[in-house]
C-alpha positions in Angstrom: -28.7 25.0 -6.6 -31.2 22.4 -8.0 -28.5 21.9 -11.0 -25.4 21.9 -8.6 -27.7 18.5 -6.8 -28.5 17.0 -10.2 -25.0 17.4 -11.9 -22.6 16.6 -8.7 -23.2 12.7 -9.0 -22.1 13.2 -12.7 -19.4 15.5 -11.3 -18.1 13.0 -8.9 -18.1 10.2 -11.1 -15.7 11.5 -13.9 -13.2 12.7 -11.1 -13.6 8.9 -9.9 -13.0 7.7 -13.7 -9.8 10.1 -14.1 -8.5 9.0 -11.5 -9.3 5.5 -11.9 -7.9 5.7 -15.5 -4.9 7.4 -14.3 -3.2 4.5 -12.8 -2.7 5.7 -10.0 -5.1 3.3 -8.3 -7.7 0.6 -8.7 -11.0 -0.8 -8.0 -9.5 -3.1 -5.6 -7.3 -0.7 -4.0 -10.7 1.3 -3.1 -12.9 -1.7 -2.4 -10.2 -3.6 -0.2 -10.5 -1.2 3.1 -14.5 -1.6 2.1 -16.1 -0.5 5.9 -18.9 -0.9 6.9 -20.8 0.0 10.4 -21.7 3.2 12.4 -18.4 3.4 14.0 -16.3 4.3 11.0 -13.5 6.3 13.0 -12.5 3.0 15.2 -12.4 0.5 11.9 -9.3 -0.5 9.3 -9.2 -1.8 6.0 -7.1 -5.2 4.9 -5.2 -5.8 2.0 -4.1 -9.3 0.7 -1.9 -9.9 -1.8 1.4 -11.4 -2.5 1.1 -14.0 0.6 0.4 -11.4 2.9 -2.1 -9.6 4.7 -2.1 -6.8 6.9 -4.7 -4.3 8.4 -4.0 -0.8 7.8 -5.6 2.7 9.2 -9.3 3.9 8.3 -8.7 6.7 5.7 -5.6 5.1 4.5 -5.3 3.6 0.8 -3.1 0.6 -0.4 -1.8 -0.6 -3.4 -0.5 -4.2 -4.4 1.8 -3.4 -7.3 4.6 -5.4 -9.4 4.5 -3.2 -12.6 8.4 -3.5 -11.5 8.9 -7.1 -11.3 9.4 -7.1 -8.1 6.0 -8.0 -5.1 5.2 -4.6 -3.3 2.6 -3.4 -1.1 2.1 0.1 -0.2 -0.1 1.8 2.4 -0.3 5.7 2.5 -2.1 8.0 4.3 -3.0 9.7 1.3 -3.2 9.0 -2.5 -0.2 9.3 -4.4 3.3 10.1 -3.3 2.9 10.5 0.3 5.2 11.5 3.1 3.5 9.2 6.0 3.6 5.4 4.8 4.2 2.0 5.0 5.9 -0.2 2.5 6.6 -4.0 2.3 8.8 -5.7 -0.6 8.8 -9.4 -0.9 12.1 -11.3 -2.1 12.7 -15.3 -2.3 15.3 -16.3 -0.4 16.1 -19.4 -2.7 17.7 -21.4 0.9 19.9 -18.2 1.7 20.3 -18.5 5.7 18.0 -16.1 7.7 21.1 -14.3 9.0 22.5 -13.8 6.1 19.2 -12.7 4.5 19.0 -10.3 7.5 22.8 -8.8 7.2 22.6 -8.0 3.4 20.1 -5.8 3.8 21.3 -4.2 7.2 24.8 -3.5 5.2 22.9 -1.5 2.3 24.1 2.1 3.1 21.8 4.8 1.2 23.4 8.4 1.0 21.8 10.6 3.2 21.0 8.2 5.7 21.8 8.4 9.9 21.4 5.1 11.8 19.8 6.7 15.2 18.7 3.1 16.7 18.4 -0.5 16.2 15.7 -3.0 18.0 14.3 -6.0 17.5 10.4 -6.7 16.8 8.2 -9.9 16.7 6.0 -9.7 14.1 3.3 -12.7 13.6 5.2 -14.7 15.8 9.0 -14.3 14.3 11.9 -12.0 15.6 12.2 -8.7 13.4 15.7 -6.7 13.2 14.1 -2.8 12.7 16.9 -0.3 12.2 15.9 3.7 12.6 17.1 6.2 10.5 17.4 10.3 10.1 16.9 10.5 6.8 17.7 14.1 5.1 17.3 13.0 1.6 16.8 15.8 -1.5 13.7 13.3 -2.4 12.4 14.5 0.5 11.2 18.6 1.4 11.9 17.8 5.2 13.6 15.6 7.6 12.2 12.1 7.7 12.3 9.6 10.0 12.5 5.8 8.6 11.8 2.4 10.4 13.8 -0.4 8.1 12.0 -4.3 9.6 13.7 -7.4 8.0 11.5 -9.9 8.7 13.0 -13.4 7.4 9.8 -16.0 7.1 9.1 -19.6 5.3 12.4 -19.0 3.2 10.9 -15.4 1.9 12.5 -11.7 3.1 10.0 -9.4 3.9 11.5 -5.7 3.9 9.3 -2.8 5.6 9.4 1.0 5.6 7.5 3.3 7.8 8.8 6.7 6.9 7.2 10.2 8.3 8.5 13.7 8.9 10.7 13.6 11.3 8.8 15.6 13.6 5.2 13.4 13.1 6.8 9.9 13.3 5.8 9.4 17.1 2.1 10.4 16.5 2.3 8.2 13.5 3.2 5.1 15.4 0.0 4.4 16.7 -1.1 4.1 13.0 2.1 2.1 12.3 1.0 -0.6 15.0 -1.8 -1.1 13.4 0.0 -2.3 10.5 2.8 -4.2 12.2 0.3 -5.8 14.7 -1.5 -7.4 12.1 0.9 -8.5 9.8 0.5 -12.2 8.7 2.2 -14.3 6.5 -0.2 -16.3 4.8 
């Protein structure tokens, strides 16, 4: 027992250093939702980046990444590829008219894909357009449910996801909220 105490810091630390090394997150991805405080199961962590900030769920992890060129935020319930999350991508809209902005990416059809409803959302103070969809996708082990929010803002298109199984997307939402709530454009 006494070497299981003195060798589990050690331990710990090289599974922290794989999977730092690994890529698959950062130091500032684990230092961003940083909490501190007794009450731990009421708090959120905030990521900023890319002219944006947003709170997102205690126990949560996100990830600013543009390894692709493009400006994309994730936040996941768990590391890696995860089947509860949220996702923001961030395009210029070079003067393209907000409607128009908005209808391009309305018109995308993906395979697999089932409008079920359409609403609008004000999110930090600016009308949203969020369409719902049944998505039964061979990406995907199960049916998921995805929220798609085009939110048009100082001349920049902000495209969310919130995607869960089809049958946890409700008890999701409060976590969802969180995000959406307290989404700012900076």
């Amino acid at each position: 027992m006494k070497n299981l105490k003195r060798y589990g810091g050690v331990i710990t630390g090289l599974i922290c250093l794989v999977v730092l090394t690994s890529g698959c997150i950062s130091m500032e991805d684990l230092t961003s939702g940083y909490l501190s405080g007794d009450n731990l199961t009421n708090s959120t962590g905030q990521i900023t980046a890319y002219g944006v900030s947003f709170e997102y769920p205690w126990g949560w992890f996100a990830n600013a990444d543009n390894t692709t060129g493009d400006n994309v935020i994730t936040a996941s319930k768990e590391f890696g590829f995860n089947n509860v999350q949220f996702q923001v991508q961030i395009w210029n809209n070079n003067g393209m008219p907000e409607d128009r902005a908005v209808n391009q990416l309305r018109e995308m059809n993906s395979p697999g894909w089932e409008k079920i409803s359409s609403n609008e959302l004000v999110i930090d103070n600016k009308t949203a357009y969020e369409d719902v969809y049944l998505v039964n996708d061979t990406h995907f082990s199960k049916l998921m449910k995805i929220s798609h929010i085009i939110l048009v803002k100082n001349d920049k298109t902000y495209m969310m996801l919130l995607q869960a199984p089809d049958n946890e997307f409700n008890s999701e939402r409060v976590n969802f909220d969180i995000i959406l709530n307290s989404f700012r454009v900076l």
